[in-house]
RODOBA-147933 format. One record per residue (C-alpha): residue number from 0; residue in one letter; x, y, z. Coordinates in Angstrom, 3 decimals. Each point is the difference from the previous one (the first is absolute). Layout:
% RODOBA-147933
{NUM,A,{X,Y,Z}}
...
% end
This chain:
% RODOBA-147933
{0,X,{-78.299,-10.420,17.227}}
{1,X,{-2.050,2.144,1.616}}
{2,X,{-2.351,-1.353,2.624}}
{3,X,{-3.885,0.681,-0.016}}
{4,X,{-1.515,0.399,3.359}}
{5,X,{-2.564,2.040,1.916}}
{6,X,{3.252,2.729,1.010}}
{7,X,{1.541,0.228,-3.072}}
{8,X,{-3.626,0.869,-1.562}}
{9,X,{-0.982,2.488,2.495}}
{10,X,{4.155,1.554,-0.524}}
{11,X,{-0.720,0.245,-3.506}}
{12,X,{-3.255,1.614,-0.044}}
{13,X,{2.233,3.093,2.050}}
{14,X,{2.104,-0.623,-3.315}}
{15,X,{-3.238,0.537,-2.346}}
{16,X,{1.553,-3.703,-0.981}}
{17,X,{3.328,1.326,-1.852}}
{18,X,{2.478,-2.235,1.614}}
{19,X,{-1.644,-3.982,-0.905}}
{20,X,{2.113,-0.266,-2.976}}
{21,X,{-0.111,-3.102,-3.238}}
{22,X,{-2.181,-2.850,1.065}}
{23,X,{2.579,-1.722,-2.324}}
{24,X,{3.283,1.364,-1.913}}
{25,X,{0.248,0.829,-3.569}}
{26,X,{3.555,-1.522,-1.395}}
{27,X,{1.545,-0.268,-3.177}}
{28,X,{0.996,-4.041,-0.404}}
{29,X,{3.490,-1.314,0.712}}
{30,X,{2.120,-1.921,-2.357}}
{31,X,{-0.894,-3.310,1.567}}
{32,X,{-2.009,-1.217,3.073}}
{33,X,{0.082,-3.658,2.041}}
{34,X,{-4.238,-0.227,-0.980}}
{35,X,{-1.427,1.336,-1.913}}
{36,X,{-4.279,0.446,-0.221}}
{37,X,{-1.697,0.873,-2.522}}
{38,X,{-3.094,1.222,0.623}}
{39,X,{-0.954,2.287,2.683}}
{40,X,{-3.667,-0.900,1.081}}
{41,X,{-0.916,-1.604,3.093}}
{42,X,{1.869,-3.440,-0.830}}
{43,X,{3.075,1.315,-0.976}}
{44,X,{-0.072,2.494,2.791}}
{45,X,{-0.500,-2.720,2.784}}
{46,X,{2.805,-2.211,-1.888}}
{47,X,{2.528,2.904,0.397}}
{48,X,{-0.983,0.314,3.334}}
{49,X,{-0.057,-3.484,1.602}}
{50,X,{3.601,-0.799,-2.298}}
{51,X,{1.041,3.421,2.394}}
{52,X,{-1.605,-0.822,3.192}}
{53,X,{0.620,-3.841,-0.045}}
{54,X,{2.983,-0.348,-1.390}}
{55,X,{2.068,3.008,-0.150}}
{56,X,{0.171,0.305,-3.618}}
{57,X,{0.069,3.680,-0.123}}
{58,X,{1.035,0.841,-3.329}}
{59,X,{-2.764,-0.206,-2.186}}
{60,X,{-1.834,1.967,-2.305}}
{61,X,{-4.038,0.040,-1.025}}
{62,X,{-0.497,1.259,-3.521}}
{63,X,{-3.362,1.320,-1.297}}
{64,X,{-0.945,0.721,-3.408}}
{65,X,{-2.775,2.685,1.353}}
{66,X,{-0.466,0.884,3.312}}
{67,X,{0.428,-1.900,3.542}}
{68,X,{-3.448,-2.018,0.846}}
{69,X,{-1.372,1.377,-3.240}}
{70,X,{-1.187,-3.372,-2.103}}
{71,X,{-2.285,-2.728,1.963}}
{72,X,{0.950,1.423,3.673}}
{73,X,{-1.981,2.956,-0.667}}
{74,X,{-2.076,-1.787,-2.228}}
{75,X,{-1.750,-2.685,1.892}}
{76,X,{-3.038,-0.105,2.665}}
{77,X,{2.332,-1.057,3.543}}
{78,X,{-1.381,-2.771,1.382}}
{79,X,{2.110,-2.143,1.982}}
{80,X,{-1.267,-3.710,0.964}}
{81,X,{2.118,-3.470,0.012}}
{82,X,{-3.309,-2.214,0.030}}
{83,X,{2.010,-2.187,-2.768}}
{84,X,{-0.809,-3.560,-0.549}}
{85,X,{3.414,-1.651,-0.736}}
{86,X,{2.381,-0.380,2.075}}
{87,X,{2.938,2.027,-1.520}}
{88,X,{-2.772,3.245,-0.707}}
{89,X,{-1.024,-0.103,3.419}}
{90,X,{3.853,-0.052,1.718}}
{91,X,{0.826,2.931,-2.740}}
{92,X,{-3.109,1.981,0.549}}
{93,X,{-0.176,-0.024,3.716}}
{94,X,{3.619,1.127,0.484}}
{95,X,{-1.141,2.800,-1.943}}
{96,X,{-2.991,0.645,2.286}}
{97,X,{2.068,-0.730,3.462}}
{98,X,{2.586,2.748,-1.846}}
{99,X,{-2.540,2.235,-0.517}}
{100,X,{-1.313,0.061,3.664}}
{101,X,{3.283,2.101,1.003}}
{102,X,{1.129,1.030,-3.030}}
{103,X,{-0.568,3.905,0.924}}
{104,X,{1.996,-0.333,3.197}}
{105,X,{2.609,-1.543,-1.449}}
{106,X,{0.035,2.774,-2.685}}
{107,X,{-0.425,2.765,2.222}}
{108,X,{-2.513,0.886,-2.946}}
{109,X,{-3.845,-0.560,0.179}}
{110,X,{-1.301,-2.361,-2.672}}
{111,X,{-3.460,0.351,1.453}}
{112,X,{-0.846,-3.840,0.739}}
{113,X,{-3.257,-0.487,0.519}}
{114,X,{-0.877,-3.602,1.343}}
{115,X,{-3.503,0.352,-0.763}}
{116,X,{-0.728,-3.854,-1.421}}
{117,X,{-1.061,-1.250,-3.118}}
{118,X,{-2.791,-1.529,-0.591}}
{119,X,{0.024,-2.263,-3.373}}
{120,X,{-4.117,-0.976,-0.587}}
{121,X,{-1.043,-3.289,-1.236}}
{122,X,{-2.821,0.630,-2.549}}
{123,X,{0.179,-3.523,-1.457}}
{124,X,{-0.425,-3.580,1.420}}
{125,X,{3.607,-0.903,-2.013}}
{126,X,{1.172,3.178,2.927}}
{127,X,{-1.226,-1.610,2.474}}
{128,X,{1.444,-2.622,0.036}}
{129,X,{3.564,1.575,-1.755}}
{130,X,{0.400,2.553,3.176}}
{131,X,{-1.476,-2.613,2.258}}
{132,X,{3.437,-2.221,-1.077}}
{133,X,{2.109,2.813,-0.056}}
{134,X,{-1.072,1.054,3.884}}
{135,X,{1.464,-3.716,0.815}}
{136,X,{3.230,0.560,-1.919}}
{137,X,{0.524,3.548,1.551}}
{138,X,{-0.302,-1.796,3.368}}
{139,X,{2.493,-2.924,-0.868}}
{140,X,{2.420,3.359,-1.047}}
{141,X,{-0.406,1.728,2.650}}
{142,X,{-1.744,3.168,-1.574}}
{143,X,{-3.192,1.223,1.887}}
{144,X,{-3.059,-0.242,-1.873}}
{145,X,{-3.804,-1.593,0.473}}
{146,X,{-2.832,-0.544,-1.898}}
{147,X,{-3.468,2.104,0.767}}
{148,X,{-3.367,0.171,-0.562}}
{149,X,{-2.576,2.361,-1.874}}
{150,X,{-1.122,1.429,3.212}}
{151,X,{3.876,1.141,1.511}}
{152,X,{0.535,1.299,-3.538}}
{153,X,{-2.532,2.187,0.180}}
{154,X,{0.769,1.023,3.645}}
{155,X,{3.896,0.791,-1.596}}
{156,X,{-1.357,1.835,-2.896}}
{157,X,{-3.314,1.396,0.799}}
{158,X,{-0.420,1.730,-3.325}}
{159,X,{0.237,-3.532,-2.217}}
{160,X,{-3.329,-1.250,-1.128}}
{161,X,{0.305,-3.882,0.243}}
{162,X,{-2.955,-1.106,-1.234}}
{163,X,{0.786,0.764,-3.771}}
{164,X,{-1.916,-1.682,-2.650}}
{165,X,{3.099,-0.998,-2.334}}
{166,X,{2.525,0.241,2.983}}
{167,X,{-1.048,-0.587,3.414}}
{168,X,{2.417,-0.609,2.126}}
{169,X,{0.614,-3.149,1.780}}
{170,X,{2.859,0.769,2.481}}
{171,X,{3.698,0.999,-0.195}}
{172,X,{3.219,-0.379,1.048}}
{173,X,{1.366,2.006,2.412}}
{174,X,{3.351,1.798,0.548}}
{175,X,{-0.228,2.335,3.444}}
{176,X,{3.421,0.626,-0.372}}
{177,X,{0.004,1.253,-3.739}}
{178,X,{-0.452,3.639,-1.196}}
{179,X,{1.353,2.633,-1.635}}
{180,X,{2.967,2.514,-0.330}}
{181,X,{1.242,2.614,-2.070}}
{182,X,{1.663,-0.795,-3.067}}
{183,X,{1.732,3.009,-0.179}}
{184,X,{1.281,-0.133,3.429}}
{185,X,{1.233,-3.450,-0.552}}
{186,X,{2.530,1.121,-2.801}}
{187,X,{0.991,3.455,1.775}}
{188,X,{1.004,-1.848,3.199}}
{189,X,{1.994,-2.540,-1.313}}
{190,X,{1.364,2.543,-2.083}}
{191,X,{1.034,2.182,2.704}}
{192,X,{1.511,-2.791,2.174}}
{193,X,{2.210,-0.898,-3.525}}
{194,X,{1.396,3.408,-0.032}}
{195,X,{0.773,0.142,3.551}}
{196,X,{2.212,-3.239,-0.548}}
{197,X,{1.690,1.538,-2.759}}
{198,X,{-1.270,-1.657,-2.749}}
{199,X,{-1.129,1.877,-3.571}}
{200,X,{-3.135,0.824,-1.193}}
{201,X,{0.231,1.325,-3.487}}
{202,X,{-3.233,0.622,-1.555}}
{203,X,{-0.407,1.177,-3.779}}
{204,X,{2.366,-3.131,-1.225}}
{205,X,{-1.641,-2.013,-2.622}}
{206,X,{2.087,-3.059,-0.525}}
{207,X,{0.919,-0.934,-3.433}}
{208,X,{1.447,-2.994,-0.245}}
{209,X,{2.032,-3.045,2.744}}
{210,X,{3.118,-0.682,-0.290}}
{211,X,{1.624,-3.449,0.425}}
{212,X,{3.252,-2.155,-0.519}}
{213,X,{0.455,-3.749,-0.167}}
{214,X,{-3.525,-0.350,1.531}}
{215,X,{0.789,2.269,2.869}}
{216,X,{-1.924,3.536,0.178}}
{217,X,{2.520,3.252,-0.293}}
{218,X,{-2.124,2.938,0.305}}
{219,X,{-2.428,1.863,-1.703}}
{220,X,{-0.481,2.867,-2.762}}
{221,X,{-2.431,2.655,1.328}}
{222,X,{-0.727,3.702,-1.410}}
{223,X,{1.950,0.964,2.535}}
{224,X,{3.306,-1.779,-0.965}}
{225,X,{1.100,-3.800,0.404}}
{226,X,{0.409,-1.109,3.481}}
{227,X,{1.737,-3.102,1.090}}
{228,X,{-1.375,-2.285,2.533}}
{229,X,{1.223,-3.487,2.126}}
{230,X,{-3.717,-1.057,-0.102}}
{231,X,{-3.581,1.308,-1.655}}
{232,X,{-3.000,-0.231,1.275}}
{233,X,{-2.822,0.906,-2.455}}
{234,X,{-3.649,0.512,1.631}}
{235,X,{-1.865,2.158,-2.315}}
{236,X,{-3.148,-1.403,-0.167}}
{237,X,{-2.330,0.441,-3.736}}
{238,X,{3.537,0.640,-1.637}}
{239,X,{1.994,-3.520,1.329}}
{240,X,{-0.328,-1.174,-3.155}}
{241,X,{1.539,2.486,-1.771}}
{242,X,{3.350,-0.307,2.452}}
{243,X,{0.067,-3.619,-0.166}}
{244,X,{0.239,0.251,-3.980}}
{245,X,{2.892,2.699,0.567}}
{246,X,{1.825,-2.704,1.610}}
{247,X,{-0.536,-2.634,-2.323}}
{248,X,{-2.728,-2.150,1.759}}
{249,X,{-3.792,-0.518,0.145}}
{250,X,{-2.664,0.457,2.502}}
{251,X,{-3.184,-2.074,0.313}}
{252,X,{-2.031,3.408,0.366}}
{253,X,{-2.895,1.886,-1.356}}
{254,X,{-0.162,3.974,0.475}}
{255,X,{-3.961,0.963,0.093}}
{256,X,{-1.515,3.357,1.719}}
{257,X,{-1.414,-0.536,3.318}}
{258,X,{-2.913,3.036,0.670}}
{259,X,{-1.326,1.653,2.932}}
{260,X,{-2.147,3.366,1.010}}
{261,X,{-0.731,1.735,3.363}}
{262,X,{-3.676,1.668,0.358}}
{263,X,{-0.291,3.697,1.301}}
{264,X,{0.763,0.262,3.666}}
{265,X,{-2.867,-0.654,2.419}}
{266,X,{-0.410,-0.615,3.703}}
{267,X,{1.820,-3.058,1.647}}
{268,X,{-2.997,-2.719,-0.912}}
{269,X,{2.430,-3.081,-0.179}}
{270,X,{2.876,-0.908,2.126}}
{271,X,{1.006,-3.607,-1.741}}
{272,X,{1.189,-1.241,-2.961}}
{273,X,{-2.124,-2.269,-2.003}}
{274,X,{1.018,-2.140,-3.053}}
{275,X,{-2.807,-1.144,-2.107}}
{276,X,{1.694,-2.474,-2.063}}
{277,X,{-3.165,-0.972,-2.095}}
{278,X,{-0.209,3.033,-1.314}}
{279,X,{3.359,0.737,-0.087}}
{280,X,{-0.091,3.608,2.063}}
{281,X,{1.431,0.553,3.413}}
{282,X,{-0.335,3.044,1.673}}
{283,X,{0.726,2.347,3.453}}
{284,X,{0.046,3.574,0.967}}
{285,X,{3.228,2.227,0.188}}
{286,X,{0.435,2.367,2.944}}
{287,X,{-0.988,2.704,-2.248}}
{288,X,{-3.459,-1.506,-0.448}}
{289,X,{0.086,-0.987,-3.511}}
{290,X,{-1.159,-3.575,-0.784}}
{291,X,{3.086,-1.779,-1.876}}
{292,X,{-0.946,-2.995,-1.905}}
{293,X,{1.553,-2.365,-2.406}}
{294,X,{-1.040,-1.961,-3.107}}
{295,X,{1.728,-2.697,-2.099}}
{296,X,{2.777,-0.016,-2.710}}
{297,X,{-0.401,0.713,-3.447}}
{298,X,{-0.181,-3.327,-2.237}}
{299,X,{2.571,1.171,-2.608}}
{300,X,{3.473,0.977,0.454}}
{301,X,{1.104,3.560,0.328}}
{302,X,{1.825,2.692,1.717}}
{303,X,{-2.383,2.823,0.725}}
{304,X,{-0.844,1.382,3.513}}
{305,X,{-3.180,1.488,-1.303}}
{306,X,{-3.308,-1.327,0.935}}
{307,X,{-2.655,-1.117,-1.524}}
{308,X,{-3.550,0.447,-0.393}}
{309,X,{-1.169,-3.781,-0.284}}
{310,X,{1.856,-0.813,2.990}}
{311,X,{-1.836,2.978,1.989}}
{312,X,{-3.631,-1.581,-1.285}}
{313,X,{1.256,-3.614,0.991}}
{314,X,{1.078,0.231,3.012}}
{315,X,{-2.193,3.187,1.572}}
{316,X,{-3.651,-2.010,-1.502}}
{317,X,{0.895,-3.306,2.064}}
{318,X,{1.152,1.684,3.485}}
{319,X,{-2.766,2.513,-0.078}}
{320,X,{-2.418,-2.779,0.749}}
{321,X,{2.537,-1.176,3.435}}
{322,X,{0.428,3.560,0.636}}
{323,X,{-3.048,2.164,-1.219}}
{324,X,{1.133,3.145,1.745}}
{325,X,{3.089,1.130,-2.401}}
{326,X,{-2.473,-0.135,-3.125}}
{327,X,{-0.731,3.820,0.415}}
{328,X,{3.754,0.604,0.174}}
{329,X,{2.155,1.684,-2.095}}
{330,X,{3.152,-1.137,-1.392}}
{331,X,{3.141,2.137,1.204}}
{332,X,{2.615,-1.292,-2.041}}
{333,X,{0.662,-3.428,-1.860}}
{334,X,{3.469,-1.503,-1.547}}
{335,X,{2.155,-3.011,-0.807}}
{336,X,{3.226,-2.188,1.201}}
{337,X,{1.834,-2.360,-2.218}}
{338,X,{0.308,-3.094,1.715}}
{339,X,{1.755,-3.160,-0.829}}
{340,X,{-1.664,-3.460,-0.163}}
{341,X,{1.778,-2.952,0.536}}
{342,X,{-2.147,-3.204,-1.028}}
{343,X,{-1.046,-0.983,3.579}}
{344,X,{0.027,3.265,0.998}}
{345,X,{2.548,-0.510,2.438}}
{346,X,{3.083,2.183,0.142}}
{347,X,{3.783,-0.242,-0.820}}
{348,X,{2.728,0.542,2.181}}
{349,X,{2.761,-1.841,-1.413}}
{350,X,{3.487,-0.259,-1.411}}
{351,X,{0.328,0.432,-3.975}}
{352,X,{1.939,-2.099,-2.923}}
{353,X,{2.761,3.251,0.443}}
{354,X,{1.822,-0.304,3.086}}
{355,X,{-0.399,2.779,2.949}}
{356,X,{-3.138,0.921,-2.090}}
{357,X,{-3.037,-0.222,2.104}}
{358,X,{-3.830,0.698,-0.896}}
{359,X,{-3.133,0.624,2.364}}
{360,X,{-3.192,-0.232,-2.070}}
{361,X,{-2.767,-1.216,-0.624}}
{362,X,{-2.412,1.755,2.531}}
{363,X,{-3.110,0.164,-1.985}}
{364,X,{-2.626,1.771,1.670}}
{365,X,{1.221,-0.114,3.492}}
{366,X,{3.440,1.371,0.826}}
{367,X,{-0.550,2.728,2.394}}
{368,X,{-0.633,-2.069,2.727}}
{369,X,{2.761,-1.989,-0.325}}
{370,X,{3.070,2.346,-0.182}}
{371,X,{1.579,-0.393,3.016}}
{372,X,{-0.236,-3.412,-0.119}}
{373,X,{1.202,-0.103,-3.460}}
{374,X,{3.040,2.456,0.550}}
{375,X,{1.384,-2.302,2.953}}
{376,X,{-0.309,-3.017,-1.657}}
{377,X,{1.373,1.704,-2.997}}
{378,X,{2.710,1.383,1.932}}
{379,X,{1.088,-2.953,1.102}}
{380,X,{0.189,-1.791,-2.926}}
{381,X,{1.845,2.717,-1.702}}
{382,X,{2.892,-0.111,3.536}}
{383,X,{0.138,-3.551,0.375}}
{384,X,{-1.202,-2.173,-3.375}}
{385,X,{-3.359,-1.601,1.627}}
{386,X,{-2.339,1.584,2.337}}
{387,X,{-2.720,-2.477,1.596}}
{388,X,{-2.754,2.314,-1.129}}
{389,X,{0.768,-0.157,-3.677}}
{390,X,{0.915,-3.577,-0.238}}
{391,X,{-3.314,-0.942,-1.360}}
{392,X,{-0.353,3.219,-2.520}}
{393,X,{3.062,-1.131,-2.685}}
{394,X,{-0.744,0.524,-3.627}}
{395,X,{1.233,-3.709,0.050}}
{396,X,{-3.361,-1.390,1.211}}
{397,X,{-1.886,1.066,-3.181}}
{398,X,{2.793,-2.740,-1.970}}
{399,X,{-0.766,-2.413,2.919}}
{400,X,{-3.977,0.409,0.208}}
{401,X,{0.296,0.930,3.613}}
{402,X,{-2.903,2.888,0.000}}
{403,X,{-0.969,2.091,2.813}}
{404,X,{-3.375,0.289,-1.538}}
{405,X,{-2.537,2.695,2.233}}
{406,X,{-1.720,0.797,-2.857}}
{407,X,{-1.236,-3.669,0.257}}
{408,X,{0.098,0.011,3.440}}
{409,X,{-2.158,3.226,0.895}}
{410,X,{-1.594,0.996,-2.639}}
{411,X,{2.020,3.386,-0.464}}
{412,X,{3.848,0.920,0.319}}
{413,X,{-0.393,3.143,2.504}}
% end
């Protein structure tokens, strides 16, 4: 793999930047592979990788249906936080922060961190006291977070009215060590750091159906031909439903659209990321200036990645009061991910009723910020059968009642 760095940039620029070559390898898929992924977003990406890196298991290949990063990765609005209020959230969620601290050293490929902090406001009295609790538990965890008041909110975000007459805000919690990267980064790193360990990236390969025999997985059907496989890993997001009933089993998961817009670009006004979960909107500003923000699900089932323009009303009318300044914007652009809802909105990383077949699921709305965390745990429950980080994320513990419920617990599943 060729090495980015300050010389090789300056050597290329003599080149007029001929000589950088594939950020990734296009391949044609072998017969049969040890693992393989299906699915090559940011979860299945940092699965391959961590399986490589890890544990040695080189011989893998990531299938996509479309193209790589191109469903929810590309799709979403980046924020990264681990401010979780159970237990096994907050362990998954903050390896996935700590991994994202380094992660564009250790790819040699810059993801663009941005450890700017998110802020998530209290605009309620039930808030209060909800963040107040969860502030305690982060401590307990071992995940760096505190509780403020109105007046360091407003120093953190100057542009925030917080005297609102429906939704004044009361406080939040804090995350210093939160932020931002790019989603697109994310997926093109891990990417490149898969090719360079040999493994296959084969985009354009729509699986059509699993195969299995005497309970243990076989392989797959694709478009591109049937491929044989040791073990399967399936993390494809909105569509893990459709999989699971390929190989003969159910998931307890809803596919709904997820929405979100970014204004015209304008001059650097906010430096933070605030979550308003009253109103369901969160917003922060890209590098480019634009003003990304995010609204809620739809409340039927579907699989578009359109937008829509009740969602734009609902969520733009309650965070112009908090944040009067973007009502003279413009929108830039607007669209949709399919996300998968598990009933306490809690993912799944877990083995399957078909033997070597393994499924990561279940994100909801908040998956970007835990890939890395998710592909390592993920990675090492595909090498070695149970994987600390997972343990608590089995399909099993919907049958057993044992729910890992943060919609309950914070008010929202971001």
């Amino acid at each position: 793999m060729r090495r980015f760095s300050a010389l090789a940039i300056a050597r290329e620029a003599l080149r007029h930047h001929e000589g950088w070559g594939r950020t990734w390898a296009k391949r044609a898929p072998d017969k049969r592979y040890d693992v393989v992924i299906v699915g090559a977003g940011g979860h299945g990406l940092a699965t391959a990788y961590y399986l490589g890196r890890n544990f040695g298991i080189t011989n893998v290949a990531i299938l996509e249906k479309g193209w790589l990063g191109g469903g929810n990765t590309g799709r979403n609005t980046t924020i990264i936080r681990s401010n979780y209020l159970q237990d096994a959230s907050a362990a998954l969620y903050e390896k996935a922060r700590s991994l994202y601290e380094t992660l564009s050293q250790e790819l040699n490929y810059n993801i663009m961190f941005s450890p700017r902090g998110v802020l998530m406001l209290a605009q309620t009295h039930h808030e209060v006291r909800g963040y107040k609790r969860t502030a305690h538990a982060n401590s307990l965890q071992g995940v760096r977070t505190r509780w403020i008041e109105p007046a360091e909110v407003k120093e953190l975000c100057p542009i925030m009215n917080i005297d609102g007459p429906r939704y004044p805000v009361l406080g939040g919690l804090w995350q210093a060590r939160g932020g931002t990267a790019r989603h697109d980064a994310v997926a093109w790193g891990y990417a490149r750091a898969c090719t360079d360990m040999g493994m296959d990236i084969i985009q354009k390969c729509e699986v059509t159906g699993i195969r299995s025999e005497g309970g243990r997985v076989q392989g797959v059907d694709t478009t591109l031909g049937p491929i044989d496989c040791h073990k399967l890993g399936v993390v494809v997001a909105g569509h893990s439903g459709v999989l699971a009933e390929m190989a003969g089993f159910r998931l307890p998961l809803e596919s709904v659209a997820l929405q979100a817009l970014v204004s015209e670009p304008v001059k650097p006004c906010m430096d933070i990321v605030v979550m308003a979960n009253t109103v369901h909107g969160y917003m922060s500003q890209s590098d480019k200036g634009e003003m990304v923000i995010g609204g809620g699900a739809d409340g039927f089932n579907n699989y578009t990645q359109r937008g829509s323009f009740q969602h734009i009303e609902e969520t733009l009318r309650a965070l112009i009061e908090t944040f009067p300044i973007i009502s003279r914007l413009k929108m830039l652009r607007q669209w949709g991910g399919i996300v998968d809802m598990t009933g306490d909105r809690s993912p799944i990383l877990s083995k399957t009723p078909v033997e070597g077949l393994f499924v990561n699921c279940g994100w909801g709305t908040g998956g970007f910020k835990a890939i890395p965390g998710s592909g390592w745990g993920m990675a090492e429950l595909i090498a070695k059968g149970h994987s600390p980080l997972t343990a608590a994320f089995g399909m099993e513990r919907f049958r057993e009642g044992r729910f890992i419920d943060e919609s309950v617990a914070a008010g929202v599943a971001h």
